[in-house]
N, C-alpha and C positions, 0 to 999 in steps of 0.2 A: 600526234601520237599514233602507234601503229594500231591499225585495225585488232579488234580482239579477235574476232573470228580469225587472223593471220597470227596468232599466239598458238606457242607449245602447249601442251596439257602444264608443264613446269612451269611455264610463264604467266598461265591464266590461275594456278593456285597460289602463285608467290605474289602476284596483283594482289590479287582477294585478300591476303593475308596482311598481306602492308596496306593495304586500304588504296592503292592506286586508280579502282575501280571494284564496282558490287559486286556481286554473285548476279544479283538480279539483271545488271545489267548485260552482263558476261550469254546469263541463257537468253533475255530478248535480241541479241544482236545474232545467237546460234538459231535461234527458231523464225528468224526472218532470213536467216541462210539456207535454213532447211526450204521453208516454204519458197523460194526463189526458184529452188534448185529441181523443186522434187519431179516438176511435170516432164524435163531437159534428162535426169537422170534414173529417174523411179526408184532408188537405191532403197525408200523405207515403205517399207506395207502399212504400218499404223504411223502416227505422228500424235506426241505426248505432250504439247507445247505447255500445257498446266501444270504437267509433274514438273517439267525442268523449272519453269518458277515456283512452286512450293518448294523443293529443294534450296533455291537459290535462296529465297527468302530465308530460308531455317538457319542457312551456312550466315547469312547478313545478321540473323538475329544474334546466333550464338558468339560470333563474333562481335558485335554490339556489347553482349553480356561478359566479354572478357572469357570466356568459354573456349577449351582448349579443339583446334579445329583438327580434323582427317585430313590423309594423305592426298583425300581428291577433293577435298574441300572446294566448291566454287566453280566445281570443271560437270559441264555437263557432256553428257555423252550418247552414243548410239551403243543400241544392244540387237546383236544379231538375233532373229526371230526362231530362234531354236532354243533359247532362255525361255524359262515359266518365270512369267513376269505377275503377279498376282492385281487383278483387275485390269491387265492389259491383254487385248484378243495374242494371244500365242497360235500360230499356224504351221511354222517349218516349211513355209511356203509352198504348202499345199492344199488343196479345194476340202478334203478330205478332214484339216481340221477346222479348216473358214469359223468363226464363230465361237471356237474353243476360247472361254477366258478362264485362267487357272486359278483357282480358292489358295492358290500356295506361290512362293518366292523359289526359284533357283538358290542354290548356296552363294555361286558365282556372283547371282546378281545383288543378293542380301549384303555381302562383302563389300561390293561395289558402293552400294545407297549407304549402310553404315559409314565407310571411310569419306564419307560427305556428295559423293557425284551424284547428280541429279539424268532425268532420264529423256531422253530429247525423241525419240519414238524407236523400234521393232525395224532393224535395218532389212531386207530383201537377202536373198540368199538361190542356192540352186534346191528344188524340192528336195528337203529330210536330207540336204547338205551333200544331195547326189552329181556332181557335174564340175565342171572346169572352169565354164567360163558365163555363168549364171542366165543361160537360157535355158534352164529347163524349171525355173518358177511358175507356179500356176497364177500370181500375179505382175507376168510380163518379165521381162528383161530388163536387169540393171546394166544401162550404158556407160560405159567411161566417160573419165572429165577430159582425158586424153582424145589429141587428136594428130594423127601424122598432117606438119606441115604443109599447107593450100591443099587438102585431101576433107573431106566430110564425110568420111564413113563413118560407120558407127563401131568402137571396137570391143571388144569383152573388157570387163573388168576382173579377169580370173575367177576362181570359185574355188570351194562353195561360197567362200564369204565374201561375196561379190562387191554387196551393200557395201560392207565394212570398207572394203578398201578405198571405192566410188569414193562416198561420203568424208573419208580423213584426208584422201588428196585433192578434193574440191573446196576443202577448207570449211564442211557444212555441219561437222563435229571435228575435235580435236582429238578425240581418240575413240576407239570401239570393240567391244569385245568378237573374236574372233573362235569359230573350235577347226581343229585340223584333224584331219582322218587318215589322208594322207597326202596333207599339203597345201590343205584349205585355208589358211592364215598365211604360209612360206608364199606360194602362187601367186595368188590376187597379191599380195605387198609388192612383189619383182613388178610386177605389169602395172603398177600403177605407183610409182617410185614410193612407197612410203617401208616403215619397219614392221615384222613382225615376229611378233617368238611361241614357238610352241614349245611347251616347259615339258617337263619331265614328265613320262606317263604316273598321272597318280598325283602329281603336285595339286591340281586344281579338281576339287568336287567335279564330278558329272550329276551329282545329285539336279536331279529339275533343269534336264537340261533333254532333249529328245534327240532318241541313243537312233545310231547308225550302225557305227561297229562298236561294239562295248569295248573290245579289246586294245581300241588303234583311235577312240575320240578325245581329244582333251582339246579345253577350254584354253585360250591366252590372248593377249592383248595385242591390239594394230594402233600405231601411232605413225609421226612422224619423225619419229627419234629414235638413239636405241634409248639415250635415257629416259625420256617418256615411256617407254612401254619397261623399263626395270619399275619404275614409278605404280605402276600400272599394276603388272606383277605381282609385285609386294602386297596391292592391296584383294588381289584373287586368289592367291594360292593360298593353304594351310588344311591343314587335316581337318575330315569331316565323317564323322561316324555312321551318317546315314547312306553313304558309300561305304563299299568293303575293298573298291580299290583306292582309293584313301590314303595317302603315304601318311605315317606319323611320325614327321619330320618336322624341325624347326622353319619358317620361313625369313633366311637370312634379309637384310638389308642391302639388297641389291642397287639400289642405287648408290647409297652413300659410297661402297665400297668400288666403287664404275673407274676402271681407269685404262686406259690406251698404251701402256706403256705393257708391250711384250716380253722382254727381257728376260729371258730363261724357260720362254715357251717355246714350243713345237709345233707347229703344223704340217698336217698329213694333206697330201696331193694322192687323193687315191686315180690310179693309171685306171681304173676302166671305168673312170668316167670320160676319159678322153674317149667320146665313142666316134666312131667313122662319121663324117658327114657333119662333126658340131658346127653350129653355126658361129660365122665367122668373127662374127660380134659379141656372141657369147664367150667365144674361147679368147677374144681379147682382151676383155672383162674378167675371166676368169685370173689371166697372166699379169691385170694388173692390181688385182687383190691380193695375187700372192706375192707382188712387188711394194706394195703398203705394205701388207704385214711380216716382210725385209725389215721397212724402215723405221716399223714399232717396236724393232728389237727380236724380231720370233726366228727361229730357224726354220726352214721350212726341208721335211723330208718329201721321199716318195713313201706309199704306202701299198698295200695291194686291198683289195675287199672283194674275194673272187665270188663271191654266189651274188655279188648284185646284178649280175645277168638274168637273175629267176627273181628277182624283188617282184618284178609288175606283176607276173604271172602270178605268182605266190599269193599277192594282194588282190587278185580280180579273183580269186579264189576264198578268202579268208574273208574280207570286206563285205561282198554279196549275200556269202553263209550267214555273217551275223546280221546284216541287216535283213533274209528274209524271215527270221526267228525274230526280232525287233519288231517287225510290222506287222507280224499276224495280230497284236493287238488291236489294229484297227479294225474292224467288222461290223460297223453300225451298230452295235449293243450299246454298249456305256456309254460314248461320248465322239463326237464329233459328226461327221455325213453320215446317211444313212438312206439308202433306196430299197425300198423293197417296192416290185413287180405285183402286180395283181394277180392272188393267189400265188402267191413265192413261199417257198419253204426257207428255212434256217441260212441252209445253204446257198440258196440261192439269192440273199438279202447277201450274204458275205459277197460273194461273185459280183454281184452288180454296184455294190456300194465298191468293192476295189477297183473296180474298172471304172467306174466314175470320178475317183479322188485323186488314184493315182495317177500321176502320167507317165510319159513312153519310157524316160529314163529309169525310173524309182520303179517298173513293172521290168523290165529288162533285167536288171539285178537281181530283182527277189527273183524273179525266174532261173538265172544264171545262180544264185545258193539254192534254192528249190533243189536244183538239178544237182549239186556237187553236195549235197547233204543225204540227198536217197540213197536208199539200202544199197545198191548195186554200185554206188559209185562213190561215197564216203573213203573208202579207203584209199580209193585210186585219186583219187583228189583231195580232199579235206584235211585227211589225215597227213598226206605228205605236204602240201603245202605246209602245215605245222611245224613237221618236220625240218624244212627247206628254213624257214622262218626263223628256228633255233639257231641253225645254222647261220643266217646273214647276223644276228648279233650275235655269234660268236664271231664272224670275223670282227668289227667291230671291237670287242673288246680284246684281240687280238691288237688292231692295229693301234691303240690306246696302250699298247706298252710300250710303243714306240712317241708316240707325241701327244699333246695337250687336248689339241681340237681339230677339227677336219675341216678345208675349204674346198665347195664346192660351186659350178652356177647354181641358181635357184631353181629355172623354169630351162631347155631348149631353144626357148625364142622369145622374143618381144610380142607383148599382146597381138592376138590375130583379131581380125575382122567377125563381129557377128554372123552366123551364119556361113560359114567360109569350113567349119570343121563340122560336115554333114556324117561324117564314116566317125559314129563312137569308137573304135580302135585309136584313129589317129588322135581323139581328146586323149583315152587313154593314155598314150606313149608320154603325151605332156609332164608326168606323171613320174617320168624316170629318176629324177635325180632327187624328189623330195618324200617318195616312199619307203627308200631303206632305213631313213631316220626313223619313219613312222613304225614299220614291223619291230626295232630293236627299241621301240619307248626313249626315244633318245631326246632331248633338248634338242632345238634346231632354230635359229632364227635367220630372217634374210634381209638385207639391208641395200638399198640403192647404193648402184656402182657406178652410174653414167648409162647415156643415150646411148641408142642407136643408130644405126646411119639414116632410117627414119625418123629420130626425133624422138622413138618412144624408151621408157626407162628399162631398164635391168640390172636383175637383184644378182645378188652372191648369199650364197650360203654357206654359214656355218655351224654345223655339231659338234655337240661335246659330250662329256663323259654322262653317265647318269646323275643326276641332282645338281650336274654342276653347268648352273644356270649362268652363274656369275663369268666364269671363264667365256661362255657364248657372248654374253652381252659387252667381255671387254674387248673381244675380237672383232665385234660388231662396231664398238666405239672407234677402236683403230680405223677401221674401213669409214667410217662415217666422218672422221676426221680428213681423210686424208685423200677422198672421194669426193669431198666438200657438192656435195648436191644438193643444187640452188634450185633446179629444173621446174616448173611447177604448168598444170595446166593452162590451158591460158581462159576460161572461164567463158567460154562460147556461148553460154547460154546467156 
């Protein structure tokens, strides 16, 4: 029989359901993957190996009772550490909330436990979801399961949701919640060949979820599949009134409705993404996505999207502003670190307890919105950023009269080397091709396209209209069929 822990999130709910095998047994074979994994990859800050069996037990019972089962009935899973997990330590992998455990449920994660998944521990991340390639955690670095052929480096697993990715391609959960800001579910998926979709802005609650950029965070699923993560989808998204950006929308059945067959679709090839110098591998990648989704039927245009030249700019502008308004609630008053100096005034307990909690990256930013939010420079930056911003989804919705959805690469390059991208700028740049989804609230998912001449994976990406998840995810199927990626780490540890 094939290993469970080598089962789809699909494959381990449809067991469960047929009686092929338990729930119960499902999470003990996931929590001796975790515990194997975790010293070799560090991907979880906490580890719930109890919750994931009281879950599993409850899915066994009700099922026992003839008892109608959830979507994720049987499947346990990892939940990035930026979900309020109520009586799980919640940190955003920073020093800053160490010890924070929340009296309250995420909406996200409430979703998740209702539709039956149980909870396998609090996966690692980059601090407050700030970073690329998940070295800027205050609990270490999450390593990939990826390694370039007879090479033993160590390589990033993308970010921020570093964990997430690590952990679904080392097979140590089967799927894991992800949030993207701009690009933190797309990124880590390409670098570590698995799926991921970040849904419509507004589709999924940020309720209980620790805000970065308010305007540009949403929550979605990382799997191995794209149907796994429609699966997944189905059971995060839905309107939530304790949010006010909240869409009140129906949430379709995106799985059932999953199909690979193009036929009367369009796809946009927007011209300035071919930027000077792509890499070689990527742009290969690129031409042979848009030759699958030839053979699913799509017609493929050219498109233009001209202000995606200001995307990044725009974004290290807009991203930083709201995350230093975000984080002024940290100050040692109510909840979480707290230092105060002998004989320290007010101010001076703030000062000392942020420069303790926070680290280099997550004080860079707030410093960087600091500076473009003061009186003297609000206009000259802030506000036009705004501006610029309108503008990239207007083109966007320009080129959407022209075709269905838009393929793009995911990332510039195949995972790099820990430690190897010291100059924050060049993280940034990584950055290019998965932010102008982010500024415009776009759906965007990215799915494994093949290796590289090193060995390591790369994603393609596709966007779509607004709400229309389904159209991403059948483009995504196209590609996933017809990319047939078998590739898998090879388990070093």
């Amino acid at each position: 029989m094939t290993q469970l822990t080598d089962l789809t999130l699909a494959g381990i709910r449809d067991g469960v359901a047929k009686g092929e095998f338990t729930a119960t047994e499902v999470a003990g074979a996931f929590n001796a993957a975790v515990a194997g994994a975790q010293d070799a990859l560090n991907a979880f800050i906490v580890t719930t190996p109890e919750a994931a069996l009281a879950a599993a037990a409850k899915v066994d019972a009700d099922r026992a009772a003839g008892q109608t089962l959830g979507k994720l009935a049987g499947v346990p899973i990892g939940m990035k550490d930026l979900f309020a997990t109520k009586g799980v330590q919640t940190t955003a992998a920073s020093k800053i909330l160490e010890g924070f455990v929340p009296p309250y449920e995420s909406t996200v994660s409430q979703k998740l436990w209702d539709a039956g998944a149980g909870l396998l521990g609090k996966l690692n991340l980059d601090q407050f979801a700030m970073g690329s390639s998940n070295e800027s955690s205050a609990f270490g670095h999450v390593i990939s399961p990826w390694r370039r052929p007879g090479d033993t480096t160590a390589l990033a697993p993308g970010g921020s949701s570093g964990g997430s990715s690590a952990a679904v391609a080392a097979r140590i959960v089967p799927a894991a919640t992800g949030t993207d800001t701009g690009g933190s579910i797309r990124q880590p998926a390409a670098f570590t060949g698995i799926s991921g979709i970040k849904p419509t802005y507004g589709r999924c609650s940020r309720w209980g979820i620790v805000a970065f950029a308010s305007s540009l965070d949403q929550a979605g699923p990382m799997a191995r599949t794209v149907t796994d993560c429609a699966i997944m989808l189905e059971a995060m998204a839905g309107f939530d009134a304790k949010d006010s950006t909240s869409l009140d929308v129906p949430v379709p059945e995106w799985a059932a409705s999953l199909s690979g067959d193009l036929r009367g679709k369009k796809v946009g090839i927007p011209r300035e993404y071919r930027l000077d110098g792509l890499n070689e591998d990527v742009a290969k990648s690129w031409d042979a996505g848009i030759a699958w989704l030839k053979e699913a039927g799509a017609e493929v245009v050219d498109i233009s999207l001209p202000h995606t030249q200001y995307a990044l700019a725009t974004y290290y502008i807009i991203a930083p502003a709201e995350a230093s308004s975000n984080l002024a609630r940290y100050d040692g008053v109510r909840y979480g670190q707290r230092d105060l100096p002998n004989g320290a005034g007010l101010q001076d307990m703030y000062a000392a307890t942020r420069a303790a909690g926070f680290g280099p990256e997550v004080k860079r930013r707030i410093m960087i919105g600091t500076y473009v939010l003061s009186a003297g420079f609000y206009d000259a930056y802030y506000t036009r950023a705004q501006k610029v911003r309108a503008l990239i989804s207007r083109d966007f919705m320009a080129a959407f009269e022209q075709c269905d959805v838009i393929l793009t690469p995911t990332a510039p390059s195949a995972a790099f080397a820990l430690g190897e991208k010291s100059n924050p700028l060049d993280m940034y740049l990584g950055d290019v091709f998965s932010v102008p989804a982010s500024l415009a609230g776009l759906p965007a998912m990215s799915v494994p396209a093949g290796l590289d001449r090193n060995g390591l994976p790369l994603g393609l990406q596709i966007i779509g209209k607004p709400l229309d998840e389904q159209g991403v995810l059948n483009a995504g199927l196209a590609i996933e069929a017809r990319a047939n990626f078998v590739a898998k780490p090879n388990m070093w540890w």
